[in-house]
C-alpha positions, 0 to 999 in steps of 0.5 A, spaced: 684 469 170 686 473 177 690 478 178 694 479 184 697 486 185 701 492 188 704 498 188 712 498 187 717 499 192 723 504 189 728 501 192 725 493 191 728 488 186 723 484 186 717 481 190 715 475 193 707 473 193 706 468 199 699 464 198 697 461 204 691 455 202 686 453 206 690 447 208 695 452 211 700 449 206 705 455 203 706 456 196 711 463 194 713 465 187 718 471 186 717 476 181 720 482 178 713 486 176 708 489 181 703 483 179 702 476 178 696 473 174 694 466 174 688 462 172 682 461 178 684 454 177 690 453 179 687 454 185 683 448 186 681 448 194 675 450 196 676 455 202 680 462 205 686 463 201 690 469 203 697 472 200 701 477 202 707 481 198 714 481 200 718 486 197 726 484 196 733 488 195 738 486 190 741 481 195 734 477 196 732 480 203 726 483 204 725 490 205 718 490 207 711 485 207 704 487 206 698 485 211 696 478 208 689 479 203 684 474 203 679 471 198 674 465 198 674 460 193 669 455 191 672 448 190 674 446 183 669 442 181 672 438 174 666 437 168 663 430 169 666 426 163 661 422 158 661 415 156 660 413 148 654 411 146 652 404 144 651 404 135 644 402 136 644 403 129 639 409 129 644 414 126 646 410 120 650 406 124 652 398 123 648 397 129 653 393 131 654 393 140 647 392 141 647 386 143 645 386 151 652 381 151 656 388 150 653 392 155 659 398 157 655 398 163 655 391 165 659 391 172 659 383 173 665 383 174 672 382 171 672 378 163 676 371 164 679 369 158 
């Protein structure tokens, strides 16, 4: 998780976070708290993000903006995902699937039937 937060503004109703990815894409979020909490995951470039916090009046106008901040994130790398093992039989198992005919692996191409 990452916390992004800020010193409140007595005369804001809420406050505007403005992330800039490393694409330049934008993305905003308004909230009426003085932090807002997302999981690192969530931002899945890697790259230079930066954000900068608006603070809103009662009508939405902004009052004021903070310099933007940066941070550096490696990119989300996703967990390799494990193919099921063939029953050799080995572990009590009926051993069915060892036939080289049932290959999980055989890339020959599509099964005609």
């Amino acid at each position: 998780m990452i916390c992004f937060s800020w010193q409140a503004l007595p005369s804001a109703t809420s406050y505007r976070l403005l992330f800039t990815l490393p694409t330049g894409a934008q993305v905003s979020f308004d909230t009426p708290n003085t932090s807002l909490t997302r999981y690192i995951e969530s931002f899945t470039l890697g790259g230079r993000y930066t954000w900068q916090v608006t603070a809103l009046d009662a009508s939405g106008a902004p009052l004021c903006a903070s310099l933007p901040f940066a941070f550096e994130k490696p990119a989300y790398t996703p967990p390799p995902t494990q193919r099921p093992k063939k029953d050799d039989g080995s572990n009590g198992g009926s051993g069915a699937g060892t036939d080289d005919s049932d290959d999980w692996d055989d890339d020959s191409g599509p099964i005609d039937g």
